[in-house]
OpenMM code with the backbone's topology and positions (N, CA, C; nanometers):
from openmm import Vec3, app, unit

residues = "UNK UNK UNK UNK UNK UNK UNK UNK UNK UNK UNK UNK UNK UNK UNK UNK UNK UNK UNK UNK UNK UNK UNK UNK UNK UNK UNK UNK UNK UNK UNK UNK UNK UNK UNK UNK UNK UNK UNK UNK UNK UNK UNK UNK UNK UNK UNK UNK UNK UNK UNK UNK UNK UNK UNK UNK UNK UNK UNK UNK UNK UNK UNK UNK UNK UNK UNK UNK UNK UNK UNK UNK UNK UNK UNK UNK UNK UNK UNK UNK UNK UNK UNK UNK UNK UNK UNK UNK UNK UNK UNK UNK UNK UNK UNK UNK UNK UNK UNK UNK UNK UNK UNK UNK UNK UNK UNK UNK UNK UNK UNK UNK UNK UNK UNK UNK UNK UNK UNK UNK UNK UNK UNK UNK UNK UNK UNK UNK UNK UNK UNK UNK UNK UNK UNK UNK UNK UNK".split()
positions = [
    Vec3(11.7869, 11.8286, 9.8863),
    Vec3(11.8900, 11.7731, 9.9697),
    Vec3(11.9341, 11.6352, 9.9214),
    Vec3(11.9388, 11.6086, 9.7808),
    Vec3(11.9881, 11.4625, 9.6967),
    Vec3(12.1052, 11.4568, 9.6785),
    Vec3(12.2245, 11.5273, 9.7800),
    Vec3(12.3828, 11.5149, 9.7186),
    Vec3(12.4147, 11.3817, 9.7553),
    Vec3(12.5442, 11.3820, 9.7145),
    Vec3(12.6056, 11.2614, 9.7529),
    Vec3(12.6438, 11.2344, 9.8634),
    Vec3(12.6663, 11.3332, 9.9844),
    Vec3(12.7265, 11.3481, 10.0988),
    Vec3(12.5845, 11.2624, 10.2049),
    Vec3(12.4803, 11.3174, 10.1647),
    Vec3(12.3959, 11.2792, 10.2719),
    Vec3(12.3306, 11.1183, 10.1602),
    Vec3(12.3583, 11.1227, 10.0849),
    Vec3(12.2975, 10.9928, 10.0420),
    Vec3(12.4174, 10.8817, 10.0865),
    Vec3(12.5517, 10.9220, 10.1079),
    Vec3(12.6750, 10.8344, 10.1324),
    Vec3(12.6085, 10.7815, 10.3190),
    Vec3(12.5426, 10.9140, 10.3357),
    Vec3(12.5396, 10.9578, 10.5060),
    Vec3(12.4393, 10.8078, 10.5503),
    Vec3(12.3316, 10.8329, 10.4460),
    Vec3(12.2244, 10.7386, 10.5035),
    Vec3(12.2421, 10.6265, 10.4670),
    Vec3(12.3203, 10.5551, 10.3404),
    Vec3(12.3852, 10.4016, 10.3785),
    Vec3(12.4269, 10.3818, 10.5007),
    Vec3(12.5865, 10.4924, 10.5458),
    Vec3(12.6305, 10.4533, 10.6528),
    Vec3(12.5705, 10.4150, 10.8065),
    Vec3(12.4317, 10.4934, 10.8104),
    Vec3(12.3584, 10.5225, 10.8868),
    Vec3(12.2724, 10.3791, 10.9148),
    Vec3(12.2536, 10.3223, 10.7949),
    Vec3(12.1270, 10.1893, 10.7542),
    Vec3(12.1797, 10.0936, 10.8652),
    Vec3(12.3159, 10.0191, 10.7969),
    Vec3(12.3584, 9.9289, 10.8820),
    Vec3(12.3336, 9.9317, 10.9965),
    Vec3(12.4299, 10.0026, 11.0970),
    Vec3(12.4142, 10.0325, 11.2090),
    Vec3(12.2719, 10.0353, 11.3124),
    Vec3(12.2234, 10.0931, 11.2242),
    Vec3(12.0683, 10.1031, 11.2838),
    Vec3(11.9742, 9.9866, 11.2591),
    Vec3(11.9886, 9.9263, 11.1343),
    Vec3(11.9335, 9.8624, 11.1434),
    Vec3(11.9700, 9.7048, 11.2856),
    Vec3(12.1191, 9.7027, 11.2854),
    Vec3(12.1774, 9.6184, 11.4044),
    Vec3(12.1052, 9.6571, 11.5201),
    Vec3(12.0604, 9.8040, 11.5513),
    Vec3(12.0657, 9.8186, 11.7007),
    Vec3(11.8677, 9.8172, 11.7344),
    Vec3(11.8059, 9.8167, 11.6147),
    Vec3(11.6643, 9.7678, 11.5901),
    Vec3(11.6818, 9.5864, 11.6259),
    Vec3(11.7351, 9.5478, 11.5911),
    Vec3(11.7862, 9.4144, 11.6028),
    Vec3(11.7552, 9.3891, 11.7258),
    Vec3(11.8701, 9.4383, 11.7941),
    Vec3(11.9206, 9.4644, 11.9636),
    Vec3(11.7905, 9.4898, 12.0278),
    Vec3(11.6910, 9.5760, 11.9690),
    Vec3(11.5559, 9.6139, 12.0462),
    Vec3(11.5200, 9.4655, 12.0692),
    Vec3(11.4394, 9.4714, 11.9460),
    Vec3(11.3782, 9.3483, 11.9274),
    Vec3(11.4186, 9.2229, 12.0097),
    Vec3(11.5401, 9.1878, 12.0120),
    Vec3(11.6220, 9.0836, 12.0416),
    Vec3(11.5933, 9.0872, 12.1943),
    Vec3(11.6013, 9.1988, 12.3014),
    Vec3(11.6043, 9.1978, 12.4288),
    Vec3(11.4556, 9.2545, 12.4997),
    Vec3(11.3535, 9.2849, 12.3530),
    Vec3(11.2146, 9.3033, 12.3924),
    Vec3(11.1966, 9.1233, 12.3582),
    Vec3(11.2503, 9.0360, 12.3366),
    Vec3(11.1895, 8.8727, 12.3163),
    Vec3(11.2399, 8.8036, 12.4316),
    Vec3(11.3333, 8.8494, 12.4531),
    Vec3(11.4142, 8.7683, 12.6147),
    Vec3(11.3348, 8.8217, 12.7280),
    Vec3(11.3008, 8.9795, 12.7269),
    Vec3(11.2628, 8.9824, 12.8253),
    Vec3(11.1004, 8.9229, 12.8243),
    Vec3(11.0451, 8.9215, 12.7262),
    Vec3(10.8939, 8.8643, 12.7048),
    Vec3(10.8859, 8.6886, 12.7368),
    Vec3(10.9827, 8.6455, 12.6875),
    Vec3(10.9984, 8.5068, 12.7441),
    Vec3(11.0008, 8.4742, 12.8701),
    Vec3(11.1382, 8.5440, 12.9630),
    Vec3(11.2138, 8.5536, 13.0418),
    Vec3(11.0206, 8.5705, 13.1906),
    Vec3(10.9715, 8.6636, 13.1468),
    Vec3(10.8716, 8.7355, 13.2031),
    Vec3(10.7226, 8.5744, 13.1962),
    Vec3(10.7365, 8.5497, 13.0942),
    Vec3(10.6434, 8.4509, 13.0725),
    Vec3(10.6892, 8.2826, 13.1605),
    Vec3(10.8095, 8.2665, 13.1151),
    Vec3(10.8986, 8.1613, 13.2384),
    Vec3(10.8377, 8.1762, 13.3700),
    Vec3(10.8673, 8.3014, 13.3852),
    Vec3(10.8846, 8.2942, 13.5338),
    Vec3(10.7260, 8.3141, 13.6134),
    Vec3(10.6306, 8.2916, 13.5792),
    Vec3(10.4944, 8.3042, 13.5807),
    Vec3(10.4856, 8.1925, 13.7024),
    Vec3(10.4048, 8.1607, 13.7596),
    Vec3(10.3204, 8.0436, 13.8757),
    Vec3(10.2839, 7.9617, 13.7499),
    Vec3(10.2328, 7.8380, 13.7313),
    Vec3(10.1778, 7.7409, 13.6547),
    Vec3(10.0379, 7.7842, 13.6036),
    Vec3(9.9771, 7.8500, 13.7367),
    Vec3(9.8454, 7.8737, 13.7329),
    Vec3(9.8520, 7.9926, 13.6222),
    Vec3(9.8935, 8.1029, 13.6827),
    Vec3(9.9190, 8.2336, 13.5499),
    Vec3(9.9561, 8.2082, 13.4166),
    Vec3(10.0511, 8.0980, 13.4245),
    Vec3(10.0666, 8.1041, 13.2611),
    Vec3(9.9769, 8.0506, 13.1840),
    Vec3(9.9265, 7.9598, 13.2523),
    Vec3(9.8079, 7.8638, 13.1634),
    Vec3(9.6694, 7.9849, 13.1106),
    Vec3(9.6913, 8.0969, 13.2387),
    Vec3(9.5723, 8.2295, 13.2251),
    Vec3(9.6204, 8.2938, 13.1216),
    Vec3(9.7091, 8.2907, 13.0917),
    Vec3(9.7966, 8.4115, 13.0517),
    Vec3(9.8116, 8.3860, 12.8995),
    Vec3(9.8802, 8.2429, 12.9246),
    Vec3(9.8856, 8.1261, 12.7813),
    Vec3(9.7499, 8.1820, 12.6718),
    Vec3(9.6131, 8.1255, 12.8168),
    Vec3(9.4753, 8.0890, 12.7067),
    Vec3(9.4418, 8.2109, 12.6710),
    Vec3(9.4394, 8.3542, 12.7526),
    Vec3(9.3742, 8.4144, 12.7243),
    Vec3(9.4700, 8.5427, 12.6824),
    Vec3(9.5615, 8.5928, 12.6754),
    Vec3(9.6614, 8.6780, 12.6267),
    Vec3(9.7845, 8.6441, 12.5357),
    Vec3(9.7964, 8.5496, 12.5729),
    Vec3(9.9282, 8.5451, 12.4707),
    Vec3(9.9711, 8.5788, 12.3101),
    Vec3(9.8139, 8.5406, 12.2518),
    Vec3(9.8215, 8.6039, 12.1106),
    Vec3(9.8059, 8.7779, 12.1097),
    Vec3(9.7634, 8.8179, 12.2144),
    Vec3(9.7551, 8.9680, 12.2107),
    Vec3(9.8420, 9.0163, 12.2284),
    Vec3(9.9594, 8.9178, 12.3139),
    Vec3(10.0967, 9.0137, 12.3877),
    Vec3(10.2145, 9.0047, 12.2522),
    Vec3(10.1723, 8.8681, 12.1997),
    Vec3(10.2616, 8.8335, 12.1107),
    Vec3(10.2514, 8.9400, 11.9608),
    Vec3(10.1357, 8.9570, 11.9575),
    Vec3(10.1152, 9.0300, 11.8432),
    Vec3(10.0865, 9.1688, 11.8603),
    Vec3(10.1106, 9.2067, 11.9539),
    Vec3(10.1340, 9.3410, 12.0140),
    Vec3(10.3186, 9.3399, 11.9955),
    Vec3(10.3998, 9.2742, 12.0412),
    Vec3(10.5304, 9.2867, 12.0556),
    Vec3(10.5148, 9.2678, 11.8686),
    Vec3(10.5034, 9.2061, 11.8012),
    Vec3(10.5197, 9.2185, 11.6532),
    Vec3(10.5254, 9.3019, 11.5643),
    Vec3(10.4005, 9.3980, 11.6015),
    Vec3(10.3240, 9.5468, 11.5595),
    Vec3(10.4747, 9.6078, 11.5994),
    Vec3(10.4752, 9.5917, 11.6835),
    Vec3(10.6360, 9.7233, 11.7387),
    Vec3(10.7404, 9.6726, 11.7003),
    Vec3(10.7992, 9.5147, 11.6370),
    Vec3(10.8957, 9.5270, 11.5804),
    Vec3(10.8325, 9.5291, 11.4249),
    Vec3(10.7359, 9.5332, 11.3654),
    Vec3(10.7157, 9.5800, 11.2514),
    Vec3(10.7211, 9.7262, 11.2282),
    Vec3(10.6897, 9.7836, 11.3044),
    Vec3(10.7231, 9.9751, 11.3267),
    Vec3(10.8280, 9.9830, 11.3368),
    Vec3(10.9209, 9.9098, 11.3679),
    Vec3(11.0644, 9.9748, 11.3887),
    Vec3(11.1519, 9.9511, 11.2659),
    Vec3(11.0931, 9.8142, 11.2406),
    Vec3(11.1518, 9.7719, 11.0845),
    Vec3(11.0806, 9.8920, 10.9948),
    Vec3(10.9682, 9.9335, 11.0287),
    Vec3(10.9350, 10.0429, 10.8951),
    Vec3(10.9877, 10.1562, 10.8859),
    Vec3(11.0041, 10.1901, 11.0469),
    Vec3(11.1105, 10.3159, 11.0201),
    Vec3(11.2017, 10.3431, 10.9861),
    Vec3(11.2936, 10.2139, 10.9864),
    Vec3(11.4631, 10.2129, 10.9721),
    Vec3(11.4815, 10.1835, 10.8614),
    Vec3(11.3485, 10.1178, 10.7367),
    Vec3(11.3852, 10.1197, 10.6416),
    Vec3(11.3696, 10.2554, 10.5399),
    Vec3(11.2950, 10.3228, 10.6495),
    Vec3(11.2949, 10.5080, 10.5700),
    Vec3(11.4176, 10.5360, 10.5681),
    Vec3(11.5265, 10.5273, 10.6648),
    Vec3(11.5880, 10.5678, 10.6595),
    Vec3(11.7128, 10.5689, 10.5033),
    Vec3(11.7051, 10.4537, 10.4434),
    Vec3(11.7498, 10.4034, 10.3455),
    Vec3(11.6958, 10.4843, 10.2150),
    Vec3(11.8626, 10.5190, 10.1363),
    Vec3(11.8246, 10.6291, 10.0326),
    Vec3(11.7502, 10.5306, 9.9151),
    Vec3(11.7768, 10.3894, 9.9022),
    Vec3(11.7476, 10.2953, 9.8415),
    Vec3(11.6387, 10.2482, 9.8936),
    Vec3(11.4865, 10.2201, 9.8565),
    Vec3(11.4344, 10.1331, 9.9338),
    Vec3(11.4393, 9.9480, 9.9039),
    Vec3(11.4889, 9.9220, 9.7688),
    Vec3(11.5151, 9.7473, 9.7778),
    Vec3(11.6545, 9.7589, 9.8850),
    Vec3(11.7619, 9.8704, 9.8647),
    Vec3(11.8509, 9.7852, 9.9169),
    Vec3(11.8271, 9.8217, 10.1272),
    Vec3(11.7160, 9.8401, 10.1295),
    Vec3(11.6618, 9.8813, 10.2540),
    Vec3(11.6017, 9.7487, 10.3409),
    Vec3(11.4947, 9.7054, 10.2303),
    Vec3(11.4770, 9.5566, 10.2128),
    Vec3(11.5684, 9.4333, 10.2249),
    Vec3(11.6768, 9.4607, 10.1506),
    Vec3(11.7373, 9.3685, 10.1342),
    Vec3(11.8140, 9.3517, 10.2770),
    Vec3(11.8907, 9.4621, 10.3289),
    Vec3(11.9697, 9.4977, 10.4393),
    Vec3(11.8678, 9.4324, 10.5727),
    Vec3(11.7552, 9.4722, 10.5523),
    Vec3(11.6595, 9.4540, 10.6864),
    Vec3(11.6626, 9.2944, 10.6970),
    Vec3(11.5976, 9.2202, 10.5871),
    Vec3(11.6127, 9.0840, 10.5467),
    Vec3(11.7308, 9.0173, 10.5822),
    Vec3(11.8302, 9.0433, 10.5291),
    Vec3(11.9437, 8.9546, 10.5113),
    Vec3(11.9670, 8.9844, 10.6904),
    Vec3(11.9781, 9.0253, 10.7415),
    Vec3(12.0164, 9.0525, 10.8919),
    Vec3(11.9213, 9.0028, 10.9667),
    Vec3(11.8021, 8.9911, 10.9491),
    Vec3(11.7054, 8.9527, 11.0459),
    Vec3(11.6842, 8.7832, 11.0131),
    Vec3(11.7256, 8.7683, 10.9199),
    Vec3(11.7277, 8.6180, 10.8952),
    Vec3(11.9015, 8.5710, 10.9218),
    Vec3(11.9765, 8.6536, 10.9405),
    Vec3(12.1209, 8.5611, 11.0048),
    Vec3(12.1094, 8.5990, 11.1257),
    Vec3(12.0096, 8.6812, 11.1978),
    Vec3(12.0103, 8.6598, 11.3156),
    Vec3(11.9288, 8.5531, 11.3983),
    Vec3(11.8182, 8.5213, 11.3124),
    Vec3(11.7037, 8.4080, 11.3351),
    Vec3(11.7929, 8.3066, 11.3439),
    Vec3(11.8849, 8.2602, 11.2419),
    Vec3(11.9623, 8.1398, 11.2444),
    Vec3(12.0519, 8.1157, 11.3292),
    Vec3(12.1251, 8.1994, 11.4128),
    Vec3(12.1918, 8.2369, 11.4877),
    Vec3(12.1713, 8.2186, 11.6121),
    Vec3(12.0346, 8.2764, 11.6589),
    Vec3(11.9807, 8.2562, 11.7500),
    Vec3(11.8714, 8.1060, 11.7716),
    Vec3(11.8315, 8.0168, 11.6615),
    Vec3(11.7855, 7.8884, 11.7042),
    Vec3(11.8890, 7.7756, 11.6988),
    Vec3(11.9945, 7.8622, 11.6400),
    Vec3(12.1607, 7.7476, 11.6473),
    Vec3(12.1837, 7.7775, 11.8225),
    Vec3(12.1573, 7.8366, 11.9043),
    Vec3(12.2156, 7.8757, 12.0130),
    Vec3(12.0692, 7.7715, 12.0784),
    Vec3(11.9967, 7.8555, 12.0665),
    Vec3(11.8462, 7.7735, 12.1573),
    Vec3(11.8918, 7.6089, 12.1032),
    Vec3(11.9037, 7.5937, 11.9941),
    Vec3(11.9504, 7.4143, 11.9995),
    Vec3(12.0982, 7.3822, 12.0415),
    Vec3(12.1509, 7.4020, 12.0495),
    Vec3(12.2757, 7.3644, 12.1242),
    Vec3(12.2891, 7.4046, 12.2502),
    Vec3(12.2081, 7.4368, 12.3175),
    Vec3(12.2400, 7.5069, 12.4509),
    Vec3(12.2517, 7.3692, 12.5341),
    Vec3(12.1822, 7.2955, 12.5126),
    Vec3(12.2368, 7.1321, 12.5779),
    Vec3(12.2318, 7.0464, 12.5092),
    Vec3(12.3093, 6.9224, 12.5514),
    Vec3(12.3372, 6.7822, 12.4575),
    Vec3(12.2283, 6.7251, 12.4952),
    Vec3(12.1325, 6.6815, 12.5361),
    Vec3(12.0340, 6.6168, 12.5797),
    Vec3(11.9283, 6.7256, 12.6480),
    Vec3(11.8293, 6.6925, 12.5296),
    Vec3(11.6825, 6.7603, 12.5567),
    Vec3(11.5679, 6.6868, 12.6226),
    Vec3(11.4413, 6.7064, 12.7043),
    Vec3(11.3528, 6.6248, 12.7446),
    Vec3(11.2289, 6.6503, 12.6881),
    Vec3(11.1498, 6.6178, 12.6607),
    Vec3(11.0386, 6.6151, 12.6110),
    Vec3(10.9626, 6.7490, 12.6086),
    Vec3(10.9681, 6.7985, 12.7314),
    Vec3(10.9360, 6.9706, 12.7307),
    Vec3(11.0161, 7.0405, 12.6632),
    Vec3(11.1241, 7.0314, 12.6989),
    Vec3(11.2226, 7.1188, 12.6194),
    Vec3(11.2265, 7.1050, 12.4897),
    Vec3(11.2159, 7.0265, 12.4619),
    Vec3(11.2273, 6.9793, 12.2619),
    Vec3(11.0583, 7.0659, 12.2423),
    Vec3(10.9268, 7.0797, 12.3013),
    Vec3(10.8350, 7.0841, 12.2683),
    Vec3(10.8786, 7.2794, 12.2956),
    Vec3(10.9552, 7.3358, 12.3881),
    Vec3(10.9917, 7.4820, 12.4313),
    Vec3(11.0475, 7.5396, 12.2892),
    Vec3(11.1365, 7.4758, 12.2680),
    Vec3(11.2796, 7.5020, 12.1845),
    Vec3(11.1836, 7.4562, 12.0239),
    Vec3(11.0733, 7.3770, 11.9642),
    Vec3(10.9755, 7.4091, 11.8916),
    Vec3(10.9434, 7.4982, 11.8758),
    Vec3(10.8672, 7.5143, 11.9692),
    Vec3(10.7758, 7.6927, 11.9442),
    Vec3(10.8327, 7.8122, 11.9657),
    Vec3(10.9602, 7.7979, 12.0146),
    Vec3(11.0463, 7.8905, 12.0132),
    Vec3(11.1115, 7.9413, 11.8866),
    Vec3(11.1080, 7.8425, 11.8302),
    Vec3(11.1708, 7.8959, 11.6931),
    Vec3(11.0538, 7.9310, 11.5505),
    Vec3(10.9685, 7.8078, 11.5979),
    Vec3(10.8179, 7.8798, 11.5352),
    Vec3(10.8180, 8.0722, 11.5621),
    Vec3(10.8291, 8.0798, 11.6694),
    Vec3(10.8326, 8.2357, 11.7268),
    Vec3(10.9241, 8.3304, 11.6510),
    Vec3(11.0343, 8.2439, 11.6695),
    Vec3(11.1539, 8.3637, 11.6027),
    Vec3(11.1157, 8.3392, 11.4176),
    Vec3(11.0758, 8.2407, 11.3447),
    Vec3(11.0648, 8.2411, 11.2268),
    Vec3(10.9133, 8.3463, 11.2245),
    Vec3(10.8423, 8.3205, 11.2768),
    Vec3(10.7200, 8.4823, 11.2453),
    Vec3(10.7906, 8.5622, 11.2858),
    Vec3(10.8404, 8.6270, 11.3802),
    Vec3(10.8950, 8.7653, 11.4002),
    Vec3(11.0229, 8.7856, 11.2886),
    Vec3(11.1115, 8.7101, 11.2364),
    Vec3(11.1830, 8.7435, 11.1077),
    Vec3(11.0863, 8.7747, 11.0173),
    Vec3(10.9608, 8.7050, 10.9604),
    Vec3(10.9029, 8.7566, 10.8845),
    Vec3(10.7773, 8.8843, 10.9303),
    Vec3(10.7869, 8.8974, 11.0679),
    Vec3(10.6964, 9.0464, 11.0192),
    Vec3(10.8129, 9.1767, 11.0043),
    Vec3(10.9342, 9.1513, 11.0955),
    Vec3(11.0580, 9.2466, 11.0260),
    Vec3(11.0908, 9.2028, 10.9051),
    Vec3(11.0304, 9.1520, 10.8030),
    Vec3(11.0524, 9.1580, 10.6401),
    Vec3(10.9141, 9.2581, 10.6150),
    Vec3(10.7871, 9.1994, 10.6579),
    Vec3(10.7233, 9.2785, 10.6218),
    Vec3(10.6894, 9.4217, 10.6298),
    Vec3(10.7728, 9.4324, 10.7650),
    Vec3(10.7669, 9.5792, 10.7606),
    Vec3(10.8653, 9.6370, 10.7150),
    Vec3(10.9795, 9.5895, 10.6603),
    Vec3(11.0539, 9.6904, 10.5435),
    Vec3(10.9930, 9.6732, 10.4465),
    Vec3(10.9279, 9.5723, 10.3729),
    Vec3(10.8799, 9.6040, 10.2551),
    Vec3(10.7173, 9.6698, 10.2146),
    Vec3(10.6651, 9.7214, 10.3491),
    Vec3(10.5507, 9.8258, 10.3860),
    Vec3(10.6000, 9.9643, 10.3819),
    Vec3(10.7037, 9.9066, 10.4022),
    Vec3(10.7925, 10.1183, 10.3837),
    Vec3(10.8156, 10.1296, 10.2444),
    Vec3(10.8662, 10.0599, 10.1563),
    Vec3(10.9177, 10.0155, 10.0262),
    Vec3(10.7733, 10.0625, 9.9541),
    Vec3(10.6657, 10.0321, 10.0130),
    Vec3(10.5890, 10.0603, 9.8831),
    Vec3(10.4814, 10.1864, 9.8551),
    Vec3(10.5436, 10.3057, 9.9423),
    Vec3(10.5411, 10.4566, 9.8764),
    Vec3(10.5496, 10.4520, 9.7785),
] * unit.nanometer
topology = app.Topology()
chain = topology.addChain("A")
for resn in residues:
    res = topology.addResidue(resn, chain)
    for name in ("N", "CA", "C"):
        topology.addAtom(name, app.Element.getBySymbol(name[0]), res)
């Protein structure tokens, strides 16, 4: 099944999918934030000390699975790589240009939020690199 029709099929296919893996990811982090915000003081500090690296790296594992699948999909696997990459890093930038401009004046928490927030989004761009290039190396 190597014609040209279905190899034309699964470029067309890459993009797209790979955007709407994006979209997962993107609204599995809002709502994980969104969920963590809204905690009592007391819970998050529980939640902070004793879960957070599990929840965080649990949500990672699943956008690294999704990046591995979508880069099967690709008849190419560098340009599978490349596609997954180049998108998950203009969306990283995209999205800590927004988290920093969202106000003209930051306070001391917030500058310390809007830190580790982007600490956050720069590991999760790189485990969606690593998991296209875990598919790549069949």
């Amino acid at each position: 099944m190597n014609n040209i029709f279905i190899k034309f099929l699964r470029f067309v296919v890459l993009i797209p999918l790979c955007m709407l893996i994006l979209g997962i990811v993107n609204w599995g982090l809002m709502w994980l934030f969104v969920w963590f915000i809204g905690l009592s003081k007391f819970w998050m500090i529980v939640v902070f000390i004793f879960f957070a690296g599990s929840i965080w790296n649990l949500f990672k594992l699943v956008a690294t699975l999704l990046s591995m699948l979508t880069s099967y999909v690709s008849p190419n696997k560098s340009f599978g790589i490349i596609t997954i990459t180049v998108l998950s890093v203009l969306n990283s930038i995209l999205i800590g240009y927004r988290v920093w401009t969202l106000k003209d004046d930051y306070s001391g928490w917030e500058i310390a939020g809007a830190v580790f927030f982007t600490i956050l989004l720069v590991e999760l761009t790189f485990a969606l690199f690593y998991g296209a290039s875990a598919a790549a190396e069949d």
